[in-house]
DSSP file (Angstrom, degrees, kcal/mol; ACC not computed):
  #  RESIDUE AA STRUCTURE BP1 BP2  ACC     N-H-->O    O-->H-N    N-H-->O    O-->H-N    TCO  KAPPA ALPHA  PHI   PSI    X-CA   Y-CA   Z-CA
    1    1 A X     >        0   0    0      0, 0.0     4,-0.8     0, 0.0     5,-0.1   0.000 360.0 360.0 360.0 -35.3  -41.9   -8.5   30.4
    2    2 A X  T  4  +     0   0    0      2,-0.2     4,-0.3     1,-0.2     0, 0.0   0.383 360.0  58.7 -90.5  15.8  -39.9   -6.4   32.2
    3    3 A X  T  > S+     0   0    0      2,-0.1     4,-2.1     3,-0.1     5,-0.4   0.603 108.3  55.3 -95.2 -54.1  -36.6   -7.0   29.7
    4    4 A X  H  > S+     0   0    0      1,-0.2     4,-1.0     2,-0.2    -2,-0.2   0.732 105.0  48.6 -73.4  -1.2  -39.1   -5.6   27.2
    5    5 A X  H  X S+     0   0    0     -4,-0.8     4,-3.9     2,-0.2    -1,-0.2   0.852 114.0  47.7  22.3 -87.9  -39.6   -2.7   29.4
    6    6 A X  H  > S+     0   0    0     -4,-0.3     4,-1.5     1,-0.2    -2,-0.2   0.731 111.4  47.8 -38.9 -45.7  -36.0   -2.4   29.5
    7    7 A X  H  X S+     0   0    0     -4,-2.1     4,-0.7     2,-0.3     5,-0.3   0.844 107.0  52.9-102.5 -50.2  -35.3   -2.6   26.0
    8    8 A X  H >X S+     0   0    0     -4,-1.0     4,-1.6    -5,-0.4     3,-0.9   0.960 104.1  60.2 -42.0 -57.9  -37.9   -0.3   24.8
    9    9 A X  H 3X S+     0   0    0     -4,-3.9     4,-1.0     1,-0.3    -2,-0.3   0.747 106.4  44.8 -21.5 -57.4  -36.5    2.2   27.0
   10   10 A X  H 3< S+     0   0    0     -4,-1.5     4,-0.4     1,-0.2    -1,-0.3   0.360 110.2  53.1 -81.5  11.5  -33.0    2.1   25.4
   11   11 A X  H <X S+     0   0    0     -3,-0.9     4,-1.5    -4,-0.7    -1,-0.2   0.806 112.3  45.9-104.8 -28.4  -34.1    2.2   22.1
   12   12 A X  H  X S+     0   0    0     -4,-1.6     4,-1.4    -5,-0.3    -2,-0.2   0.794 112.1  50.1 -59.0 -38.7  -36.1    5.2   23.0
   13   13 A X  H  X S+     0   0    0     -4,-1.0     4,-2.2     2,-0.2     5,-0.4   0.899 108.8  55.0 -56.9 -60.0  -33.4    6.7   24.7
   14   14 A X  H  > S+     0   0    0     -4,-0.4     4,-2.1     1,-0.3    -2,-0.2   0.866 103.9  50.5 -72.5 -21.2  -31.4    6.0   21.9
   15   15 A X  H  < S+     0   0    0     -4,-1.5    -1,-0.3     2,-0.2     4,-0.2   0.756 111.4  48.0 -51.1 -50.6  -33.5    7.6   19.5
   16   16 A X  H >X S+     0   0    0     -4,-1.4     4,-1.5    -3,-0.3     3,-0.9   0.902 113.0  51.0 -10.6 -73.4  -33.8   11.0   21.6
   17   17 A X  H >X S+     0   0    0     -4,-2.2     4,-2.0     1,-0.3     3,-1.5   0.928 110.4  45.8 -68.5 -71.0  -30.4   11.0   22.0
   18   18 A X  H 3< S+     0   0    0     -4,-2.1     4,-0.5    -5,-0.4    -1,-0.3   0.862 112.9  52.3 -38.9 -33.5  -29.6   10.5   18.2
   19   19 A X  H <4 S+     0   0    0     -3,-0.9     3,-0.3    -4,-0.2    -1,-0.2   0.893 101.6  55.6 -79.4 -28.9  -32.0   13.1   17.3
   20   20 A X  H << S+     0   0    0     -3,-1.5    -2,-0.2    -4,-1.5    -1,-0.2   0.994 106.2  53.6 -76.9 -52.8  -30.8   15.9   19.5
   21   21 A X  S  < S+     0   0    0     -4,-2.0     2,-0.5     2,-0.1    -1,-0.2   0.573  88.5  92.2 -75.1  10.7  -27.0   15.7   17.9
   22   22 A X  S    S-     0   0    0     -4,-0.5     2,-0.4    -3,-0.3     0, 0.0  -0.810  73.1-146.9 -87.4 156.2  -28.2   16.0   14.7
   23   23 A X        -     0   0    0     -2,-0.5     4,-0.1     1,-0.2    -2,-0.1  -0.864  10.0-145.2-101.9 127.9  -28.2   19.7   13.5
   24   24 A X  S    S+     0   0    0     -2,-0.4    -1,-0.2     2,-0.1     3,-0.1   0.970  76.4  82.6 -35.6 -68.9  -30.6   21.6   11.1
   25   25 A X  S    S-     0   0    0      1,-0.1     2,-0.3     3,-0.0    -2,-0.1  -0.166  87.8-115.5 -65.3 154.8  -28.5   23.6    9.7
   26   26 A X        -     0   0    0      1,-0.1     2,-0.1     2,-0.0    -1,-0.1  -0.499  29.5-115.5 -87.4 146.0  -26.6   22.5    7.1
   27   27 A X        -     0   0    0     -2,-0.3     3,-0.5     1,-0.2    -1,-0.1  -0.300  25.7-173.3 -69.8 130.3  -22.8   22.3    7.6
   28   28 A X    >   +     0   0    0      1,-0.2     3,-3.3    -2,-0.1    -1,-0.2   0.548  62.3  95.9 -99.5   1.4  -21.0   24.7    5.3
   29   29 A X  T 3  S+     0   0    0      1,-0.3    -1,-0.2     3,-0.0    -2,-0.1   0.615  78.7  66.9 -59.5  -6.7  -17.3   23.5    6.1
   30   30 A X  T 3  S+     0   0    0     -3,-0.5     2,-0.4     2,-0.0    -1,-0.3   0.617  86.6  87.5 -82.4 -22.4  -17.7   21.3    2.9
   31   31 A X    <   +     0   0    0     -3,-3.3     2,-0.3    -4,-0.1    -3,-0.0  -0.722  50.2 167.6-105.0 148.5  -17.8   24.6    0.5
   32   32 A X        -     0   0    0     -2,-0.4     2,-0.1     2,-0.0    -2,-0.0  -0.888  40.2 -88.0-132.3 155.0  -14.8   26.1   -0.7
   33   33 A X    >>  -     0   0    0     -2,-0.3     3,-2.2     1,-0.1     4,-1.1  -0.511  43.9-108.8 -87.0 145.3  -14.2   28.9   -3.6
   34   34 A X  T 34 S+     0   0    0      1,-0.3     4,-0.5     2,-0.2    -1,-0.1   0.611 111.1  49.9 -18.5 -52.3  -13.9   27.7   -6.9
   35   35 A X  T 3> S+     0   0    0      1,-0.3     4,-0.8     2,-0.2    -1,-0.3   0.344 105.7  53.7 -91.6  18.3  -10.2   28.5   -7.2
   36   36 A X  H <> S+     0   0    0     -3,-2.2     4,-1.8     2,-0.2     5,-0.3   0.767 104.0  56.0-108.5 -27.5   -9.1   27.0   -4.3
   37   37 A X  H  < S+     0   0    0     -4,-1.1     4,-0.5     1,-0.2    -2,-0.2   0.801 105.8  49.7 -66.5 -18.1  -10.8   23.7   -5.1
   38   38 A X  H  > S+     0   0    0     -4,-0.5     4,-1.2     1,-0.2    -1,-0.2   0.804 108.2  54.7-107.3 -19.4   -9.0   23.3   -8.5
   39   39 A X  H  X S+     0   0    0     -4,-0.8     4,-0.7     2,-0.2    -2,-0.2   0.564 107.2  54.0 -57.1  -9.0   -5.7   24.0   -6.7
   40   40 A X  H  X S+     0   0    0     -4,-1.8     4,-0.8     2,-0.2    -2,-0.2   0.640 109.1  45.7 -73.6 -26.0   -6.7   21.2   -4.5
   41   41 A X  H >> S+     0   0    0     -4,-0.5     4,-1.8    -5,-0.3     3,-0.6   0.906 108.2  52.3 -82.9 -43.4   -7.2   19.1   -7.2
   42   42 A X  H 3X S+     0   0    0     -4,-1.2     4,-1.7     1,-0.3    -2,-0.2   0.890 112.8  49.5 -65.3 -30.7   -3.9   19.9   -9.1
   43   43 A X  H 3X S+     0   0    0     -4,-0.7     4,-4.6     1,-0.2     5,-0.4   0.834 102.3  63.3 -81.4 -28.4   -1.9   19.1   -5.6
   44   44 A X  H <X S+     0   0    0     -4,-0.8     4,-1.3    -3,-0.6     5,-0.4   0.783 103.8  44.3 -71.9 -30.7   -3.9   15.8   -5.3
   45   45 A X  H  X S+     0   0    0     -4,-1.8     4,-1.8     2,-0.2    -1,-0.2   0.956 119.2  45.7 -97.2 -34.7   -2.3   14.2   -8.7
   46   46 A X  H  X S+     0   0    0     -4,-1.7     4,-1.8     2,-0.2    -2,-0.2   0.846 111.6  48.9 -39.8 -43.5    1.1   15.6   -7.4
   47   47 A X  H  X S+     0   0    0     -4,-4.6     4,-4.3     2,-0.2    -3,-0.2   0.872 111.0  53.0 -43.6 -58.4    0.3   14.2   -4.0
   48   48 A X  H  X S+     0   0    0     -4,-1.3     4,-1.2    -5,-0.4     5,-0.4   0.969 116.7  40.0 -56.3 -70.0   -0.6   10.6   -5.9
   49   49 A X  H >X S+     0   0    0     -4,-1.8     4,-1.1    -5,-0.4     3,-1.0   0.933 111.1  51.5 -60.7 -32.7    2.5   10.6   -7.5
   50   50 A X  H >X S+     0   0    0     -4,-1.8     4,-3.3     2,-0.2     3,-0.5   0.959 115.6  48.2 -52.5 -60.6    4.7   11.8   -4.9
   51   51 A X  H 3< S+     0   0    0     -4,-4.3    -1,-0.2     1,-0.2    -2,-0.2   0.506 107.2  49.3 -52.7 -13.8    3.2    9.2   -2.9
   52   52 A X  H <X S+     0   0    0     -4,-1.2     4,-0.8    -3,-1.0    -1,-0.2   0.277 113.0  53.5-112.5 -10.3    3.5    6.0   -5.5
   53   53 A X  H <X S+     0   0    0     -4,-1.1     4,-1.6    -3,-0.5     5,-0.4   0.890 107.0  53.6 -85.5 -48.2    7.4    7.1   -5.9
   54   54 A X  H  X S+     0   0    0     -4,-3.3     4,-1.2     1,-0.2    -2,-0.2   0.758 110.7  41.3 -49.6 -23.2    7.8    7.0   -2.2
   55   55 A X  H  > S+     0   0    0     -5,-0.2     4,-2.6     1,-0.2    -1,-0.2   0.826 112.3  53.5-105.9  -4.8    6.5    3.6   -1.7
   56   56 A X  H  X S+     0   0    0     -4,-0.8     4,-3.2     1,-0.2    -1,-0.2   0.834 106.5  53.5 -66.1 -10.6    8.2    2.1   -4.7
   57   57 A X  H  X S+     0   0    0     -4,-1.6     4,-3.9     2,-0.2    -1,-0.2   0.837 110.5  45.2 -85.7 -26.4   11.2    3.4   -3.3
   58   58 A X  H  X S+     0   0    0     -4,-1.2     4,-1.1    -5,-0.4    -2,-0.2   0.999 113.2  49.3 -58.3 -56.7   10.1    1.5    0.0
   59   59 A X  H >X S+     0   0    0     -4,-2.6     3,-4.7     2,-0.3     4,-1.5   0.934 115.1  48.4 -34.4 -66.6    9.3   -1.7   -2.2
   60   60 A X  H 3X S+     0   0    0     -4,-3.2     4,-3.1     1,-0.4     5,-0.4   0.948 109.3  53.5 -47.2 -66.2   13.1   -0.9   -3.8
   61   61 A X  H 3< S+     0   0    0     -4,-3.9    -1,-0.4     1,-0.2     4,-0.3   0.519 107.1  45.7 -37.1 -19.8   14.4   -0.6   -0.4
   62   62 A X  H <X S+     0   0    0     -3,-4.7     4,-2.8    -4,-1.1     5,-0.3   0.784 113.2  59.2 -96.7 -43.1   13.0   -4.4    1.0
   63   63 A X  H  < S+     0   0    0     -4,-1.5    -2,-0.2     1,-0.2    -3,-0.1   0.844 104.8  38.1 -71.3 -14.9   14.3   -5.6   -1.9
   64   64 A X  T  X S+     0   0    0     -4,-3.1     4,-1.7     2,-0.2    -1,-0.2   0.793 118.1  54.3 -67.7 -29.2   17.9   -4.6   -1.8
   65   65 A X  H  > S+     0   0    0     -5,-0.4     4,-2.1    -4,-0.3    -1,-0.2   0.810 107.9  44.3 -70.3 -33.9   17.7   -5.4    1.8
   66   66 A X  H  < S+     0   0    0     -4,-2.8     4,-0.3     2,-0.2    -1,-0.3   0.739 115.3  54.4 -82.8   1.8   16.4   -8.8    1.2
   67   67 A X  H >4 S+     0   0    0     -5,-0.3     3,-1.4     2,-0.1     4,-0.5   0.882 108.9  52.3 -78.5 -48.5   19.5   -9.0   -1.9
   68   68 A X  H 3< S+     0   0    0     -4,-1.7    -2,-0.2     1,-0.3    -3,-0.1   0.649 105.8  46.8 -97.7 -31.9   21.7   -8.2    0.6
   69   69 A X  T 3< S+     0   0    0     -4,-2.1     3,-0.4     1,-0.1     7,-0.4   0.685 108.8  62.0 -60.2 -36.4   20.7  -11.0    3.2
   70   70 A X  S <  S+     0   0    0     -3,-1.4    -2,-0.2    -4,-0.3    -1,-0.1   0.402  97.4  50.3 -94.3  -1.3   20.9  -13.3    0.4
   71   71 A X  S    S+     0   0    0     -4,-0.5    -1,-0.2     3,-0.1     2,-0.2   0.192  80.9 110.9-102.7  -1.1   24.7  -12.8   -0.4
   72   72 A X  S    S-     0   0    0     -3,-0.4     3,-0.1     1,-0.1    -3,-0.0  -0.632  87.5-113.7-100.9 133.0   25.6  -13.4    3.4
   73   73 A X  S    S+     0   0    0      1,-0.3     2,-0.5    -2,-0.2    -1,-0.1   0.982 114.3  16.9 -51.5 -63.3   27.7  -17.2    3.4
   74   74 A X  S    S-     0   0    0     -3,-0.1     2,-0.4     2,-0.0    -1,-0.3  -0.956  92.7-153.5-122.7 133.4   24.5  -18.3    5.5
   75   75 A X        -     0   0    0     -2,-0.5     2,-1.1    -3,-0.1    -5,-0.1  -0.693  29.8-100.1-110.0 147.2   21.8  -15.9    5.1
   76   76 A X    >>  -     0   0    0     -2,-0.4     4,-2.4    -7,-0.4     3,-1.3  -0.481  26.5-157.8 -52.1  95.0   19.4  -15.8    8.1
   77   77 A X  H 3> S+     0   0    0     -2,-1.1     4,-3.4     1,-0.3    -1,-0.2   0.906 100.0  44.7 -78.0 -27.8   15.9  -17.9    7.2
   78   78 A X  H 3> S+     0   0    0      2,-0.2     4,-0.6     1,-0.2    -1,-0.3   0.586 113.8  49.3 -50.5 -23.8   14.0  -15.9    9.9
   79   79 A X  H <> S+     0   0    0     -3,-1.3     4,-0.7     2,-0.2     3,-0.3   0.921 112.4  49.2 -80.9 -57.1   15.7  -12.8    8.5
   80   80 A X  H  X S+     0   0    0     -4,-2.4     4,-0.9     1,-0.3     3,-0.4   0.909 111.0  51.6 -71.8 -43.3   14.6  -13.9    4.9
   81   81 A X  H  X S+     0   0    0     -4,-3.4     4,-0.6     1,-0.2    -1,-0.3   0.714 106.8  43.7 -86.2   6.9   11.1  -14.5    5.8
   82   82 A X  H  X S+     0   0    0     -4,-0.6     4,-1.0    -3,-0.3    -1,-0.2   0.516 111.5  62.9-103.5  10.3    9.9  -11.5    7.5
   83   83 A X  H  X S+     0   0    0     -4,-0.7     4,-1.1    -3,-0.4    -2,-0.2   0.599 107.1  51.1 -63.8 -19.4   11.8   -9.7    4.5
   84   84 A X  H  X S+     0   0    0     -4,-0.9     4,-0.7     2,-0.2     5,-0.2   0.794 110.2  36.6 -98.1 -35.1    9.5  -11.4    2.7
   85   85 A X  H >X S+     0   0    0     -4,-0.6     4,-2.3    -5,-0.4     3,-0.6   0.938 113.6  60.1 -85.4 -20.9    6.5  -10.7    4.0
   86   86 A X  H 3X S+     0   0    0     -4,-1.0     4,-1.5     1,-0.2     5,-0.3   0.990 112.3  44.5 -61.7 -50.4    7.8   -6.9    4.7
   87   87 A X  H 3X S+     0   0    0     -4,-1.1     4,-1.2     2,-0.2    -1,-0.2   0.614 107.6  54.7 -34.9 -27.9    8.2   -6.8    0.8
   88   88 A X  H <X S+     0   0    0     -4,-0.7     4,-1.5    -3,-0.6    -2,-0.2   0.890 113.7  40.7-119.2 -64.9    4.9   -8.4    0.2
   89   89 A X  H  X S+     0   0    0     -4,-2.3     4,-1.2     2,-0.2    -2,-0.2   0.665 117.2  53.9 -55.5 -12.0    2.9   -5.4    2.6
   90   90 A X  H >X S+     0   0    0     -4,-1.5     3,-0.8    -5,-0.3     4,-0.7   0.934 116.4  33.7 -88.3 -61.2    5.4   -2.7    0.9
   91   91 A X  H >X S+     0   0    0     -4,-1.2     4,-1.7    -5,-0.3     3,-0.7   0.785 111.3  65.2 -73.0 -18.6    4.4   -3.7   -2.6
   92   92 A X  H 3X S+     0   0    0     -4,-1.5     4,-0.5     1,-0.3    -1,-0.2   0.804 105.5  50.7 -69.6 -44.2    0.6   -4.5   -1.3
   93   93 A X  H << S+     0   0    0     -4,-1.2    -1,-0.3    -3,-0.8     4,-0.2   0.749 120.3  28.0 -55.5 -27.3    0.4   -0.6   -0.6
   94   94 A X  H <X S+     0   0    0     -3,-0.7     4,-2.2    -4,-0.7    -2,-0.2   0.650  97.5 101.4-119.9 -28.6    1.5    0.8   -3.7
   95   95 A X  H  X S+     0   0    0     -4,-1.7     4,-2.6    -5,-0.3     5,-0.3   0.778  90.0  38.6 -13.7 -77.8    0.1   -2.7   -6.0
   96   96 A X  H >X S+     0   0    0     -4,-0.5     3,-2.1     2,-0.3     4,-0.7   0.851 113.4  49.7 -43.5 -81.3   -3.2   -0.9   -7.4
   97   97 A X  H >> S+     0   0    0      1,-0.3     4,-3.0     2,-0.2     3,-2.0   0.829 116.3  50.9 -15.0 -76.6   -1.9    2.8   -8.1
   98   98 A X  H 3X S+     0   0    0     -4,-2.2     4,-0.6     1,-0.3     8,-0.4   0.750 113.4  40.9 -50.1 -38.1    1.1    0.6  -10.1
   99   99 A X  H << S+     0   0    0     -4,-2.6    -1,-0.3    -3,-2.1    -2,-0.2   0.638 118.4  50.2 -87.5  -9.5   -1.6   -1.7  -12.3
  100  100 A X  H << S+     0   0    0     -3,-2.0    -2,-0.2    -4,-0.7     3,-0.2   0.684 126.2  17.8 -99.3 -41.4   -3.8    1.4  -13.0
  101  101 A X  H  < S+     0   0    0     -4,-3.0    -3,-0.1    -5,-0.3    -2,-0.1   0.610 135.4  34.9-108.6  11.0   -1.1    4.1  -14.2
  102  102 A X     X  +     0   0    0     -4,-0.6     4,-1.8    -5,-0.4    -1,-0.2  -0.091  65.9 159.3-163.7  39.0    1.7    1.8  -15.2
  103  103 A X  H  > S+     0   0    0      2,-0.2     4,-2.1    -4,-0.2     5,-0.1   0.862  74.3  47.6 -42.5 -54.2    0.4   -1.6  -16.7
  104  104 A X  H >> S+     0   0    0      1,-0.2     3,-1.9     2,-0.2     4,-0.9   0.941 109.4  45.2 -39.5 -79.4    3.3   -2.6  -18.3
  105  105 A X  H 3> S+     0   0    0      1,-0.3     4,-2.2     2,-0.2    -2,-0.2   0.671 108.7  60.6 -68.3 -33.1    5.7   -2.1  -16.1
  106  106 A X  H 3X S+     0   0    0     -4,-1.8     4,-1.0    -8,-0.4    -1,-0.3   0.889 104.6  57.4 -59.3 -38.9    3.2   -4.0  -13.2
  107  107 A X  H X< S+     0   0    0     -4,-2.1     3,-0.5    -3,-1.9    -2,-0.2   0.872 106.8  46.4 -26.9 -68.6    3.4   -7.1  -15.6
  108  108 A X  H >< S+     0   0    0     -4,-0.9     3,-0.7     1,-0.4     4,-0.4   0.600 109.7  55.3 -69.9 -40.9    6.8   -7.1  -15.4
  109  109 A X  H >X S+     0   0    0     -4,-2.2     4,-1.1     1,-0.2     3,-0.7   0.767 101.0  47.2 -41.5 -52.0    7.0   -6.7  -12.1
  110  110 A X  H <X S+     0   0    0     -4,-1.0     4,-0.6    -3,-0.5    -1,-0.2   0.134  91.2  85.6 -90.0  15.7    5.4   -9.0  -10.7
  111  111 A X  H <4 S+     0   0    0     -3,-0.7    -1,-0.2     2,-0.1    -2,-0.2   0.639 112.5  23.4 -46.9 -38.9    7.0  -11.7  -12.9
  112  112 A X  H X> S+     0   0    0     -3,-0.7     3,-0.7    -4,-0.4     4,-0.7   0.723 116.0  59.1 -82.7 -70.9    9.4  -11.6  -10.7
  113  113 A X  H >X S+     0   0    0     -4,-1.1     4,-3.7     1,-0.2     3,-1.0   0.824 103.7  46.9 -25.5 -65.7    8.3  -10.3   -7.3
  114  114 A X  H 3X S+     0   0    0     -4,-0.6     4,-0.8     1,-0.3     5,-0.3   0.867 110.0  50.9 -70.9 -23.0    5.7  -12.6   -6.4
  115  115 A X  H <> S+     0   0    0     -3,-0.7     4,-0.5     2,-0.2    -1,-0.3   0.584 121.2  46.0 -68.0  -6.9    7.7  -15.9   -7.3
  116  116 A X  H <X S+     0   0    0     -3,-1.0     4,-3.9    -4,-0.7    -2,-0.2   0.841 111.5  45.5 -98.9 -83.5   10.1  -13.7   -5.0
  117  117 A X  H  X S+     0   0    0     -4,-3.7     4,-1.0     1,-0.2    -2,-0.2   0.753 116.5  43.7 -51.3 -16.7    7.6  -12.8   -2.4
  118  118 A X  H  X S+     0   0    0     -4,-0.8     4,-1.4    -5,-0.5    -1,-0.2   0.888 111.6  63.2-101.6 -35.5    6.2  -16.8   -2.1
  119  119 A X  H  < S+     0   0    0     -4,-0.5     7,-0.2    -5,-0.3    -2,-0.2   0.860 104.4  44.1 -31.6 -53.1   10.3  -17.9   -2.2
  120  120 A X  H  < S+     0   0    0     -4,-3.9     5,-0.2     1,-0.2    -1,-0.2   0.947 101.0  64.2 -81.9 -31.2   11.0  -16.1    1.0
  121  121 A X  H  < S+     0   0    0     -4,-1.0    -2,-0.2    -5,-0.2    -1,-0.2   0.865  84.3 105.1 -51.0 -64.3    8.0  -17.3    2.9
  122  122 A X  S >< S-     0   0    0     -4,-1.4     3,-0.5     2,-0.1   -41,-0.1   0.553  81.7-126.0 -38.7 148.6    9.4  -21.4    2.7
  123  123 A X  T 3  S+     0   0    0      1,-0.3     2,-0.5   -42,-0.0    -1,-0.1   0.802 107.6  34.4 -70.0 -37.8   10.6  -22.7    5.3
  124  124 A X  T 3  S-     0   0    0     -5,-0.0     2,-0.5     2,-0.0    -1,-0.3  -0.762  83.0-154.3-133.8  97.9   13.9  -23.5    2.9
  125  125 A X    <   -     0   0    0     -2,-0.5     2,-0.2    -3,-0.5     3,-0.2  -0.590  17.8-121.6 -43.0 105.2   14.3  -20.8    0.4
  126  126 A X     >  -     0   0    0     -2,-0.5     4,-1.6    -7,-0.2    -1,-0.1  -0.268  27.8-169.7 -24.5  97.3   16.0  -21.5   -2.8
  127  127 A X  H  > S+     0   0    0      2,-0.2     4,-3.2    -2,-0.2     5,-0.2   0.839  75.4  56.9 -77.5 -28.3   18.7  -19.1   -2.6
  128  128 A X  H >> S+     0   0    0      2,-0.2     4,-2.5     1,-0.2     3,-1.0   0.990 113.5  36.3 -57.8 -82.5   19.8  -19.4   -6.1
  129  129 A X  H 3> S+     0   0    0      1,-0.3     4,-1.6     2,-0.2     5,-0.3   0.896 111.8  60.4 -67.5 -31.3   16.8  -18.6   -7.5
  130  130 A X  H 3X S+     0   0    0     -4,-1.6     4,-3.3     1,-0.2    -1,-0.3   0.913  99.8  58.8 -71.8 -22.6   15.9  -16.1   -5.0
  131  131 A X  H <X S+     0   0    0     -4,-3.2     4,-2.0    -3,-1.0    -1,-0.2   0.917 102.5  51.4 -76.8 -20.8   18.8  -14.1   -5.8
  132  132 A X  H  X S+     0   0    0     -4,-2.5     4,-1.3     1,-0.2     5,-0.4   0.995 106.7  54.6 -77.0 -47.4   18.0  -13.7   -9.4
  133  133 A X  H  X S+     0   0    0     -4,-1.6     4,-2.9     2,-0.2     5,-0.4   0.906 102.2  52.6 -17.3 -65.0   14.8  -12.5   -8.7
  134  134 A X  H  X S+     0   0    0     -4,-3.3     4,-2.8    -5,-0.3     3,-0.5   0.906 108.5  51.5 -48.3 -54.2   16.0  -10.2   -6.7
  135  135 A X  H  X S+     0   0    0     -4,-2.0     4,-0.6     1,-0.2     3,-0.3   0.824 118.2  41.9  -6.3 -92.1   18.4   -9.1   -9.8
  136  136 A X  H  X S+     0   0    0     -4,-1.3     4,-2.2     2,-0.2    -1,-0.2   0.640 117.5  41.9 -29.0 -50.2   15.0   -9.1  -12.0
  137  137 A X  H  X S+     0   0    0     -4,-2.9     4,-1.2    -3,-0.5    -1,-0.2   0.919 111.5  58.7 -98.2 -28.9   12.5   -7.3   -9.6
  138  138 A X  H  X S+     0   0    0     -4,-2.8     4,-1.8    -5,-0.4    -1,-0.3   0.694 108.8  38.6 -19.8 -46.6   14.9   -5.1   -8.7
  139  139 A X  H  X S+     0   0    0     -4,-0.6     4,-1.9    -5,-0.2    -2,-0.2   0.868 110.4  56.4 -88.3 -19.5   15.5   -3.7  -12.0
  140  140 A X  H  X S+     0   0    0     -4,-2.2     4,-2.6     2,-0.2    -2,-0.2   0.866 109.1  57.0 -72.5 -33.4   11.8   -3.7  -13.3
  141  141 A X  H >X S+     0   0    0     -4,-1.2     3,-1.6     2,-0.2     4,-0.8   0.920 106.0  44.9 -52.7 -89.9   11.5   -1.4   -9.9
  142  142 A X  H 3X S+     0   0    0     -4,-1.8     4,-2.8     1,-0.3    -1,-0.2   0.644 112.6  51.5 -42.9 -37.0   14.0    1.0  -11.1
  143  143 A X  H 3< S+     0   0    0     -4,-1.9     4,-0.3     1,-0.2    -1,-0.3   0.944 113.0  46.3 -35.7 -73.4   12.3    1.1  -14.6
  144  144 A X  H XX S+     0   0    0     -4,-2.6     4,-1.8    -3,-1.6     3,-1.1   0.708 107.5  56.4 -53.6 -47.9    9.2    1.8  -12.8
  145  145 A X  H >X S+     0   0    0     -4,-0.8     4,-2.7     1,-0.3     3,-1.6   0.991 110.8  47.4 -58.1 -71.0   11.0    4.6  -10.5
  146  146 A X  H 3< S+     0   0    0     -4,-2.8    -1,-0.3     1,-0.3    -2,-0.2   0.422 106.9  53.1 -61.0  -2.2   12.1    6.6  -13.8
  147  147 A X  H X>>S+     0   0    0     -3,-1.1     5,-2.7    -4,-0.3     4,-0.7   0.770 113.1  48.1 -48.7 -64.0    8.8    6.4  -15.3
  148  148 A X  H <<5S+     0   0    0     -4,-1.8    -2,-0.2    -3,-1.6    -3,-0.1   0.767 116.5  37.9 -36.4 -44.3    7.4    8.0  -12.0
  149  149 A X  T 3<5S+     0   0    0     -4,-2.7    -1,-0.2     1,-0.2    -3,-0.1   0.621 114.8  49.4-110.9   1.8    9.7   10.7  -11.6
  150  150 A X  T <45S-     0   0    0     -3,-0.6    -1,-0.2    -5,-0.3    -2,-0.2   0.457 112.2-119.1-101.2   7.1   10.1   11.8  -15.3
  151  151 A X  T  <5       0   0    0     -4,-0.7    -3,-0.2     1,-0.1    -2,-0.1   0.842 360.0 360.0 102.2  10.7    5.8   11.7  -15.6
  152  152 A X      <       0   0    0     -5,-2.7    -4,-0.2    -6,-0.1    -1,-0.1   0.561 360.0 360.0 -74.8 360.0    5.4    9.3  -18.2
């Protein structure tokens, strides 16, 4: 009996508590003048795009690195697979944005790339194959870049 006591107490408590940090008034830091909100908006699809060139360029960037591993007389398998999985969270960010403004070009991409991404994870990568892939997802990337950056 005296745990329900207890327990009432802190729920009561917590209840007080909750009610005192809430405010009446309503917070006005949410309103902004008209014009400032539609320049907020205009910066926000620059922002989006700015942001989806930058990580493809990260994406471009894991794969060249992981090209570049894969051209070494014995390429590193430890190397190759946490290229792979760095590649696989680089493209993971950017994935959605890319199948939403740029469907083609995501197709195509990932025609290559994930047979790419699932390659480096093995324990014995297929270097052969991995390097054309690279070749392949690599180039659908740059397609993708110049799409990005002229606005298509």
């Amino acid at each position: 009996m005296k745990h329900f006591y207890s327990l009432t107490f802190v729920l009561a408590l917590s209840f007080l508590l909750g009610a005192c940090g809430a405010s009446e008034s309503p917070d006005n830091s949410s309103e902004e003048p008209a014009s400032e909100q539609e320049n907020a908006e205009d910066n926000t699809g620059e922002q989006e795009e700015n942001d989806l060139s930058a990580g493809v360029d990260s994406v471009i960037q894991s794969v060249e690195e992981l090209g570049t591993n894969l051209e070494q007389d014995s390429p590193d398998i430890n190397s190759i697979n946490e290229q792979g999985e760095m590649l696989e969270e680089d493209w993971d960010q950017i994935e959605k944005d890319v199948e939403e403004q740029y469907p083609e070009r995501y197709a195509e991409t990932e025609e290559s790339l994930y047979p790419l991404i699932d390659e480096a994870k093995k324990d014995e990568p297929d270097v052969e194959k991995m390097t054309e892939w690279v070749q392949s997802t690599s180039d659908s990337l740059n397609t993708l870049k110049e799409e990005i950056d002229s606005g298509q």
